[in-house]
C-alpha positions as CSV (number, residue, x, y, z in Angstrom):
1,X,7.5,-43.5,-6.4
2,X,5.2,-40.2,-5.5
3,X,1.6,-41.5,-6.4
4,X,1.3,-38.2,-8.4
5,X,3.7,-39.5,-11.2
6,X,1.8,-41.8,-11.5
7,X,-1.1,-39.8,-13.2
8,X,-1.0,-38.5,-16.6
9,X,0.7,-34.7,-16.2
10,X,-2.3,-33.0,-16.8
11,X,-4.1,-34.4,-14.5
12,X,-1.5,-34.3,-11.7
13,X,-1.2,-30.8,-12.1
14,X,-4.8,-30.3,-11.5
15,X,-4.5,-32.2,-8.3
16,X,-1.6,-30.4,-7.5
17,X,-2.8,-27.1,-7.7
18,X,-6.3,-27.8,-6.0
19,X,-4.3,-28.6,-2.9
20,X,-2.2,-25.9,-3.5
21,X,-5.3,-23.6,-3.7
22,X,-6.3,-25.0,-1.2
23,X,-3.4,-24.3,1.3
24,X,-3.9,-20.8,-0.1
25,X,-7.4,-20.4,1.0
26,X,-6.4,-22.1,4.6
27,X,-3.9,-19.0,5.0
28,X,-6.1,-16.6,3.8
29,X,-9.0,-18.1,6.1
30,X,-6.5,-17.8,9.1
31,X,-5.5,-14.2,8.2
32,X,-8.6,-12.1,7.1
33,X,-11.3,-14.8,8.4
34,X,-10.0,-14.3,12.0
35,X,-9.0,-10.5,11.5
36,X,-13.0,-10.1,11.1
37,X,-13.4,-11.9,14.4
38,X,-11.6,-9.2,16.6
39,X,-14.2,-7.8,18.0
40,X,-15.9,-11.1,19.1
41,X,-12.5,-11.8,20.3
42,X,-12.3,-8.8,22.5
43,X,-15.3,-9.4,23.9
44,X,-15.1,-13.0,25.1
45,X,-11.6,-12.0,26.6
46,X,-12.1,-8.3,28.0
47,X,-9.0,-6.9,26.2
48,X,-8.5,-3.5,24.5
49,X,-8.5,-3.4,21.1
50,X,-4.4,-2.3,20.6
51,X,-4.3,-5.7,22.4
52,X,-6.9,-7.6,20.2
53,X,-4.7,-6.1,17.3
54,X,-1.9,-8.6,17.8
55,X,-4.1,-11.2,17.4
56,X,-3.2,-10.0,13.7
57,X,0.2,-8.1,13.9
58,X,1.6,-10.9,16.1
59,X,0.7,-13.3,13.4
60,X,1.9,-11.4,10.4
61,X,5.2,-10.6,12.4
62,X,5.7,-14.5,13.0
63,X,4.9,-15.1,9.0
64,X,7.5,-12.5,8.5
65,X,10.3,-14.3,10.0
66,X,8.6,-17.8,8.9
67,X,8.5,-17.3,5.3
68,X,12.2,-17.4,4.4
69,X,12.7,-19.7,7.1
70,X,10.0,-22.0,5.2
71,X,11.9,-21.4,2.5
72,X,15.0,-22.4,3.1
73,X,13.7,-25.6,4.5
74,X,12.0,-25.9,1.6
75,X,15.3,-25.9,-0.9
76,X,16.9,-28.0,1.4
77,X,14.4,-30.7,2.0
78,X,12.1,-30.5,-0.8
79,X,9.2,-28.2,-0.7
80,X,6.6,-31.2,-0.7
81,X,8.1,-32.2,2.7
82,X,8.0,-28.7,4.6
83,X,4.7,-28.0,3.3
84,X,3.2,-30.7,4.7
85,X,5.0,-30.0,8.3
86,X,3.8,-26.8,8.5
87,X,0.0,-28.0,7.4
88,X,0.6,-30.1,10.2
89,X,2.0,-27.2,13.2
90,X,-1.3,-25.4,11.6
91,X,-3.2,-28.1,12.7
92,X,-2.2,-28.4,15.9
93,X,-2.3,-24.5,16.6
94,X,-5.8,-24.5,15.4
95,X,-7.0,-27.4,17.7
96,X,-5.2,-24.9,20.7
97,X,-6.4,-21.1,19.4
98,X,-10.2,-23.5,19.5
99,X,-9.9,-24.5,23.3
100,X,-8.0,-21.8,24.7
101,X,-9.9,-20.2,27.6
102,X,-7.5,-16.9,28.4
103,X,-6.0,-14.7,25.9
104,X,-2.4,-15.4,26.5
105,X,-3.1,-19.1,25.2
106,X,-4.8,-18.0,22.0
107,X,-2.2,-15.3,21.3
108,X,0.2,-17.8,21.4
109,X,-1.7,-20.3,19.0
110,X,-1.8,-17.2,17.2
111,X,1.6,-16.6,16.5
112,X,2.6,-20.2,16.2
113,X,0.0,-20.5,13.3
114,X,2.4,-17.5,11.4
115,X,3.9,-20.2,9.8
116,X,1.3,-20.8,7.7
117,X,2.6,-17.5,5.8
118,X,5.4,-19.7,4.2
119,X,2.3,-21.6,2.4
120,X,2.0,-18.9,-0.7
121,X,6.3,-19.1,-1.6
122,X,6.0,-22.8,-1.2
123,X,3.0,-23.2,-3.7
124,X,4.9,-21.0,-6.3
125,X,7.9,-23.3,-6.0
126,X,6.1,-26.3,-6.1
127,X,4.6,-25.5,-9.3
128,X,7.3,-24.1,-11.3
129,X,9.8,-26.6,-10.2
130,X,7.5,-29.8,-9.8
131,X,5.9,-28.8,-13.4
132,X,8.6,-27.5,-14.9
133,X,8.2,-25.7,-19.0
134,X,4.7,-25.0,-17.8
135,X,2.9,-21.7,-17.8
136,X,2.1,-19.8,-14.4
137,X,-0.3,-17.7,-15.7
138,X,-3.5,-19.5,-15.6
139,X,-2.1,-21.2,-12.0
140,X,-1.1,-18.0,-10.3
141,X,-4.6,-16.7,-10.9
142,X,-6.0,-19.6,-9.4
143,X,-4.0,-19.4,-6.5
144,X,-4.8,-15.5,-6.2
145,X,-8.5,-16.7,-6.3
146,X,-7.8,-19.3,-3.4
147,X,-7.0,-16.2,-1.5
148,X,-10.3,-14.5,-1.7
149,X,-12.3,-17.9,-1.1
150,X,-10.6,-18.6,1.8
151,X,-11.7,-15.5,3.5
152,X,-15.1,-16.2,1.9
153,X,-15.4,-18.6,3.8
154,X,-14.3,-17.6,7.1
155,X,-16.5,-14.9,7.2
156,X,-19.4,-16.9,6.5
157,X,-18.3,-19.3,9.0
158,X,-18.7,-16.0,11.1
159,X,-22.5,-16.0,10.5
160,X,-23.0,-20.3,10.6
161,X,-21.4,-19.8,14.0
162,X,-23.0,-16.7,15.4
163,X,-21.5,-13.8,17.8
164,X,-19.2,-14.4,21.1
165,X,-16.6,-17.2,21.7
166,X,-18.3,-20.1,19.6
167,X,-17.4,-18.4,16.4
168,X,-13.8,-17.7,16.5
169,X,-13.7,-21.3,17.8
170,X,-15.5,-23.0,15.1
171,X,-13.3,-21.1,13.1
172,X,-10.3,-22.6,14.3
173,X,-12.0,-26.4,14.5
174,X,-12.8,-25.8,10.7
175,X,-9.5,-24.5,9.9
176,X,-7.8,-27.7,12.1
177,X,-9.9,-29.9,9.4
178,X,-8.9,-28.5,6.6
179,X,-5.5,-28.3,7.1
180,X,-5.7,-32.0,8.0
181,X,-7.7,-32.9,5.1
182,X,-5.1,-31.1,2.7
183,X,-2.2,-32.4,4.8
184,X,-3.1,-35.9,3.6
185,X,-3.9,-34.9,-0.1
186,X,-0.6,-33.1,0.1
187,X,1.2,-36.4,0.2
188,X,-0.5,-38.4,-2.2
189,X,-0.5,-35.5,-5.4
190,X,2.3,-33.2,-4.9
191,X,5.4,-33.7,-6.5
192,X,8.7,-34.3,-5.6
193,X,11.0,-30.8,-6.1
194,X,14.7,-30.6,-6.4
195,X,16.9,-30.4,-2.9
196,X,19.8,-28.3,-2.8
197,X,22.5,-29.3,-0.4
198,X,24.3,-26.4,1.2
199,X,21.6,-24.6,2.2
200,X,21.7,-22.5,5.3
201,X,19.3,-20.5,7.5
202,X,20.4,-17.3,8.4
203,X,20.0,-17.6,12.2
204,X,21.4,-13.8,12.7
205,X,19.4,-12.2,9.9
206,X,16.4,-13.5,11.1
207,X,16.7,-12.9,14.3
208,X,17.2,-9.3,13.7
209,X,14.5,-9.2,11.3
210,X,12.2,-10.3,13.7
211,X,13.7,-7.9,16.6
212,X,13.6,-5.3,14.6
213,X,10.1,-5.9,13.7
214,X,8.8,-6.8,17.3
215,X,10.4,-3.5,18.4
216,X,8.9,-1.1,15.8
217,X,5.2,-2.5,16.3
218,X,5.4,-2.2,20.1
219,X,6.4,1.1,20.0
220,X,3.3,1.7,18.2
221,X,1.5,-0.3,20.3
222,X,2.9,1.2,23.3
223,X,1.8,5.4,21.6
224,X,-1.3,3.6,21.5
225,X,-1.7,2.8,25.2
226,X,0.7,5.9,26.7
227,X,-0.2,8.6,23.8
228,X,2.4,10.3,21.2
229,X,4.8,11.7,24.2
230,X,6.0,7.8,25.5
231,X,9.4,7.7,26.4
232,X,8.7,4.0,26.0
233,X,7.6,4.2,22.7
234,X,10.5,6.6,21.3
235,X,13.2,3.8,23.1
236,X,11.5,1.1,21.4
237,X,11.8,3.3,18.3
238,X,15.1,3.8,18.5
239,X,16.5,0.7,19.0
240,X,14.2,-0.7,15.9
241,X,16.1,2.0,13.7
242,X,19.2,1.1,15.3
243,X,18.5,-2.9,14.8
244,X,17.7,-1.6,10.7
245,X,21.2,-0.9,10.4
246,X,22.3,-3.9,11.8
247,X,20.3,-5.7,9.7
248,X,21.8,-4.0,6.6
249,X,25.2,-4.7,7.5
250,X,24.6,-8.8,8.6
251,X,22.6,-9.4,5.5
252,X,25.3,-7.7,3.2
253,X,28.2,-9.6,4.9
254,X,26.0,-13.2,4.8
255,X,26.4,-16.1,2.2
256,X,22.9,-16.9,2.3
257,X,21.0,-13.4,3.6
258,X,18.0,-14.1,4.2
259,X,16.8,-10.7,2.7
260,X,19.4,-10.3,0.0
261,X,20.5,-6.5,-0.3
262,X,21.5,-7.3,-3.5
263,X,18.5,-8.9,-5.4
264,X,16.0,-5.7,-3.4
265,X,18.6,-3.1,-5.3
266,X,17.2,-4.1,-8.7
267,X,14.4,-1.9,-9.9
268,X,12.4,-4.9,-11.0
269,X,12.5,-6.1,-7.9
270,X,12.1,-3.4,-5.2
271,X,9.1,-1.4,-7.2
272,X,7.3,-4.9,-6.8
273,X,8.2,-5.1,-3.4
274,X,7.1,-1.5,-2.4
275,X,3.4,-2.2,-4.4
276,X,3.2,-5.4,-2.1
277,X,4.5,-3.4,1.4
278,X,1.9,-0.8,0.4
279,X,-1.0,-2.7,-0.5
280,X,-0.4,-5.0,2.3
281,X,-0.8,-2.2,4.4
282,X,-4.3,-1.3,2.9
283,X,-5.5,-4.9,2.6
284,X,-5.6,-5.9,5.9
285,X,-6.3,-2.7,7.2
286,X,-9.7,-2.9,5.5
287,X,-10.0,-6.2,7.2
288,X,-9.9,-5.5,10.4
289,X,-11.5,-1.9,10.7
290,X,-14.4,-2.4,8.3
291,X,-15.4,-5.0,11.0
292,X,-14.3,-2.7,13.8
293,X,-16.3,-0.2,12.2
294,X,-20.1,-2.5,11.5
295,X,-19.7,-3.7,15.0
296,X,-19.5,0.0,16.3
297,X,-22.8,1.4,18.2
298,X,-24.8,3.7,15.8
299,X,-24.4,6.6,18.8
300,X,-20.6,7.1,18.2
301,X,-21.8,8.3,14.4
302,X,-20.1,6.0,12.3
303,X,-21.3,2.5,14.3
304,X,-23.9,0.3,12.5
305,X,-24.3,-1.9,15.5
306,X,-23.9,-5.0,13.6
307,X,-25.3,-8.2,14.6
308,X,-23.0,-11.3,13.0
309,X,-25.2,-11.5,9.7
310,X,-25.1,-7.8,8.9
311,X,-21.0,-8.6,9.6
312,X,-20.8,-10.7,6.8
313,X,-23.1,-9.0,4.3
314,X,-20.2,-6.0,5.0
315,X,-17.6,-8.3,4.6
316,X,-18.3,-10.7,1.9
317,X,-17.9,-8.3,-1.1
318,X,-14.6,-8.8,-0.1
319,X,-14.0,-12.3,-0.8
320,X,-16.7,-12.6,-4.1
321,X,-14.4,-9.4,-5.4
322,X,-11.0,-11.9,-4.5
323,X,-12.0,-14.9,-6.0
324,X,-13.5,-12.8,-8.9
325,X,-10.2,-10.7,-9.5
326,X,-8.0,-14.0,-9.4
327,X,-9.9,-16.1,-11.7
328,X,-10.0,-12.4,-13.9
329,X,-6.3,-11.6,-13.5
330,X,-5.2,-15.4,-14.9
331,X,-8.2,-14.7,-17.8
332,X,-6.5,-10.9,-18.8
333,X,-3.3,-12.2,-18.9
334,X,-3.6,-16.2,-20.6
335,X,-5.3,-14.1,-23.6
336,X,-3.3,-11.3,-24.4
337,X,-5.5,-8.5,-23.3
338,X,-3.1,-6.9,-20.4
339,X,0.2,-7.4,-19.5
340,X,1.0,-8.7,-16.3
341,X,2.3,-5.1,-15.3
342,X,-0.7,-3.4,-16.9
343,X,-2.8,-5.0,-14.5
344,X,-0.3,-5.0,-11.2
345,X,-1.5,-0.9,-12.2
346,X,-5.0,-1.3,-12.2
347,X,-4.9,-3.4,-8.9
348,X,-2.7,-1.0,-7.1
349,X,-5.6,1.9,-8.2
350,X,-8.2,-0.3,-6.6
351,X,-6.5,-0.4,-3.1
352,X,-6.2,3.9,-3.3
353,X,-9.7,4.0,-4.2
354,X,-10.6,1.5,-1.1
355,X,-9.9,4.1,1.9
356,X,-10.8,6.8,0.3
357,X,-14.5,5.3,-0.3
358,X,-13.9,4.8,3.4
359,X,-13.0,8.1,4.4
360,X,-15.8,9.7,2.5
361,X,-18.5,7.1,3.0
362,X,-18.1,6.2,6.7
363,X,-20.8,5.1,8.7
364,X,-23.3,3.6,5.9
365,X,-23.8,-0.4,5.2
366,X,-22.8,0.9,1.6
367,X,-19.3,2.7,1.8
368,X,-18.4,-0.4,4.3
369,X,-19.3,-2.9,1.2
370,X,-18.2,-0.8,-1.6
371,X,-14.6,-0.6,0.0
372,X,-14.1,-3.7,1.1
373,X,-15.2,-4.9,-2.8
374,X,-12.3,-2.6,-4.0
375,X,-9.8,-4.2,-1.8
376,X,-10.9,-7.7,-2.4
377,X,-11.1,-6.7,-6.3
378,X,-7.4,-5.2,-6.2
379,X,-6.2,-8.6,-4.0
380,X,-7.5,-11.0,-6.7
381,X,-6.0,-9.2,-9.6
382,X,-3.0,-8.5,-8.0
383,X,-2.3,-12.0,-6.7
384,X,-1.7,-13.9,-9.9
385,X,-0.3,-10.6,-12.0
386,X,2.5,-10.3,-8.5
387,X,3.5,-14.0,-9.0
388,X,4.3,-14.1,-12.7
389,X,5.9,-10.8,-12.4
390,X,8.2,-12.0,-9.6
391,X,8.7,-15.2,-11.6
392,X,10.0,-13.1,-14.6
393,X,11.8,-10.6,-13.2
394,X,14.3,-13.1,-10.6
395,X,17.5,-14.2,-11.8
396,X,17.9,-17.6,-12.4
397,X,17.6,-19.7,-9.3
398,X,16.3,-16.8,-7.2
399,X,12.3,-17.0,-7.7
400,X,11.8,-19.0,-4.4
401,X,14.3,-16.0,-2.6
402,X,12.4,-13.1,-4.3
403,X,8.3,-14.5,-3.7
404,X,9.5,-14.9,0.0
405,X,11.1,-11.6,0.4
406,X,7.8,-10.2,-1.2
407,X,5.6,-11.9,1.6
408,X,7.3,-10.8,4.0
409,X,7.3,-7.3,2.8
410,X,3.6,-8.1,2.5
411,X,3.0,-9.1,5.8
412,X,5.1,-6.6,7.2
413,X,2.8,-3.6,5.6
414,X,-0.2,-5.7,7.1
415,X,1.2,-5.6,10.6
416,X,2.3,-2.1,10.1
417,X,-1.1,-0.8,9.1
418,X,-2.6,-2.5,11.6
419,X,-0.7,-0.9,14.7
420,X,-0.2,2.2,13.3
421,X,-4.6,2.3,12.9
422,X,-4.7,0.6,16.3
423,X,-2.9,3.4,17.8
424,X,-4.3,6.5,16.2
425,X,-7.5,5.4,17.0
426,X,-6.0,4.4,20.8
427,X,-5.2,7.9,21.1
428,X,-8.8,9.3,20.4
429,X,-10.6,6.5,22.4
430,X,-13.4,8.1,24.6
431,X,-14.2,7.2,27.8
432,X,-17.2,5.0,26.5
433,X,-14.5,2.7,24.4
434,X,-14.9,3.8,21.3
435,X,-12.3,6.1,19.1
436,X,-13.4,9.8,17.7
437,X,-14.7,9.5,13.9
438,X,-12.1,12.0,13.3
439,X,-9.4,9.2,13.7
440,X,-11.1,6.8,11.2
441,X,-10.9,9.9,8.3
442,X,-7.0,10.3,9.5
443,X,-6.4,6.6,8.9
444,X,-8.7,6.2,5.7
445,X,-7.0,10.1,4.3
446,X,-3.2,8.4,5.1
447,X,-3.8,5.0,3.5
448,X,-4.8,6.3,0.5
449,X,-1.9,8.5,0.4
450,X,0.4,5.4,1.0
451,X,-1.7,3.7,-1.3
452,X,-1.2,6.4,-4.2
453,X,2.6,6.0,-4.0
454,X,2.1,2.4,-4.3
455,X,0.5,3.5,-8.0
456,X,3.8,5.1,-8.5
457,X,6.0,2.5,-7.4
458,X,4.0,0.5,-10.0
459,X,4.2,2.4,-12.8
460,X,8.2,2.4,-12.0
461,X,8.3,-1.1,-13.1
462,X,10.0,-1.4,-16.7
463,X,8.3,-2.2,-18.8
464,X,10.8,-4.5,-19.9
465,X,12.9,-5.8,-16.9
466,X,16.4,-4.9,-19.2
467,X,18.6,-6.5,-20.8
468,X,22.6,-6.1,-19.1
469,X,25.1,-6.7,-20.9
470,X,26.9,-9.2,-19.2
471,X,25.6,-11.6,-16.5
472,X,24.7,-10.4,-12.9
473,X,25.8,-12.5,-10.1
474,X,23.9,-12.7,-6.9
475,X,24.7,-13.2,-3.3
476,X,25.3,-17.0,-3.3
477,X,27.8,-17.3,-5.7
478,X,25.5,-18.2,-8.7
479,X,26.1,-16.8,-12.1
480,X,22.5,-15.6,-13.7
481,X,21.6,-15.4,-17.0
482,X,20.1,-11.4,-18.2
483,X,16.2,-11.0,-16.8
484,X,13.4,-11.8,-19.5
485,X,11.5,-9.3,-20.8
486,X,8.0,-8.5,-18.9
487,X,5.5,-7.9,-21.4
């Protein structure tokens, strides 16, 4: 018998969802933690930064593909199993990332530690199906929370282990422990969720997925190294737009898609899935050039020349804005006061505001922590109010399909923004190594223009998800009763 029926529900639940906050932070820790190490990591390894930036895209592309792979795994072999394997494949690409001594091997580590992106869709699962009847309100808010401590603590980390290689690999030696340490707690509290036999991968689906994804992000990668008239770049290009169709047609004709055409045509669905693609996009974006940006020599007019501490004093709002917006989302929601929806709104106004405190405010200590607070702020609330909303809004039997198609649209508008402000700045870069302030204003100005259609896409959501008049089936085969009501 699992130890963790053993314990009275209440308390097993707590347990549960410490390790499952936990395994939450660890991600987090791994994505934005790391993303503020990238200069350090250029440094140590003599790489550009369009090369430095795949130390991120290259991860969120691998979570991409991961997450519904994760998840499938996770239906057919219990979700308590496959999290613990990939705490464990985290583990083991930590202890690598930590001793690699060329870039190659840590890019590598890298992308094999993607996986952890199946971590968030597997902690949703575990407690709406391990705890079943019990709210995911107050949980989900936790769990968003998780998120912002996680990078908390990375980026202190950053300061404990000081500038050059030590602290990216103390980094990954903490994160190696932790994973362990949870890996182990895993198995003696979580609970035991139902298998369902028949479940397939979709081996084609992803494949494109992740071909389609690999090509679009090098051609970026490759305007970033060649400039705007590369011939490789507009191949690359092509045959991404050409691999979209594909896609399309193999997911509509499959049994189990891995992205299901069907459930992304409901409005429910797809306005929550542009708000994540969006503010995924802005989110790390802020992550990785607010560090860019601090580390910067004060001669290029928007440098602060930031030593390791003055790198986390930038950075941390951040994370104290996360865990605050979590813990407040759960609060908002658990007593009444907004909706779910009402504040998925507010959060997606945050992440505008962010780059455009940016693009008005660059070069000063103060527009670097003011922005990065909004998009930590936004994170936080959005986290918990994003999971419920899911939850409600998924036909019967779907929720596990719909939070992993999310993530991956998620991590998809993280790798995306990354590139894309990797290669504008690429294109700008002087001969002294550092990009033209101009280009920061261009990518601030054009995320909060994305980021402002993500407002829209919000306020698209019903505000109740309907009410058909007859049951709606779904790809596999499953009859599924009308979608609940949203506030």
């Amino acid at each position: 018998m699992n130890k963790a029926h053993d314990r009275t529900p209440s308390t097993g639940r707590r347990a549960a969802l410490a390790v499952l906050a936990g395994a939450c932070g660890l991600f987090s820790l791994l994505q934005l933690g790391v993303a503020t190490l990238l200069p350090q990591i250029q440094h140590a390894f003599g790489v550009s930064g369009t090369d430095a930036a795949w130390i991120v895209s290259g991860h969120l592309l691998v979570g991409c593909v991961a997450t519904p792979v994760v998840g499938r795994l996770g239906d057919l072999y219990g979700r308590r199993v496959v999290l613990v394997a990939v705490l464990a494949v985290v583990a083991v690409a930590a202890v690598v990332a930590a001793a690699a001594q060329s870039f190659t091997v840590l890019l590598v580590a890298r992308l094999v530690q993607g996986v952890a992106a199946g971590l968030f869709p597997l902690a949703i699962g575990l407690l709406r199906e391990g705890f079943p009847g019990q709210s995911l309100a107050g949980p989900s808010g936790v769990l968003s929370a998780a998120f912002g401590t996680g990078g908390g603590i990375g980026i202190l980390l950053v300061g404990v282990f000081g500038d050059g290689a030590a602290a990216f690999r103390g980094l990954f030696v903490t994160a190696g422990v932790l994973a362990v340490v949870l890996l182990v707690a895993g198995l003696a509290v979580l609970p035991e969720t139902p298998r369902r036999a028949g479940t397939r991968v979709d081996i084609p689906g992803l494949l494109l997925l992740s071909a389609v994804s690999a090509c679009l992000l090098l051609a970026l990668s490759q305007y970033g190294r060649e400039g705007l008239g590369s011939s490789t770049g507009a191949v690359l290009l092509l045959a991404g737009a050409a691999g979209c169709v594909a896609l399309v047609r193999v997911e509509q004709r499959s049994a189990q898609p891995a992205i299901d055409t069907r459930l992304l045509g409901r409005r429910p669905i797809w306005t929550l899935n542009v708000v994540s693609l969006l503010t995924g996009l802005v989110m790390f974006q802020t992550g990785i050039l607010a560090p860019v940006l601090a580390d910067a020599p004060r001669s290029t007019g928007y440098g602060l020349s930031a030593d390791g501490a003055l790198t986390v004093l930038v950075m941390l709002p951040m994370q104290v804005a996360a865990v605050t917006g979590g813990l407040l989302s759960g609060w908002l929601r658990q007593s009444g006061r907004m909706t779910a929806r009402a504040v998925m709104i507010t959060s997606t106004v945050l992440f505008a505001a962010s780059p455009a405190v940016f693009a008005l405010m660059t070069g000063t200590a103060t527009g670097l922590a003011l922005g990065t607070a909004l998009t930590g702020l936004g994170t936080g609330l959005l986290g918990g109010a994003m999971a419920e909303l899911l939850t409600l809004a998924s036909p019967s039997g779907s929720t596990a399909v719909t939070v992993g198609i999310n993530s991956v649209l998620r991590n998809l508008g993280g790798s995306f923004g990354v590139q894309v402000s990797f290669m504008v700045l690429a294109v700008t870069t002087s001969t002294q190594g550092y990009p033209a302030a101009s280009s920061y204003t261009t990518v601030f100005v054009g995320a909060t223009v994305l980021a402002a259609a993500g407002i829209a896409a919000a306020l698209a959501f019903p505000r109740s998800a309907g009410q058909p008049d007859t049951e709606a089936p779904i790809s596999s085969g499953r009859v599924t009763p009308t979608i609940r009501p949203t506030t």
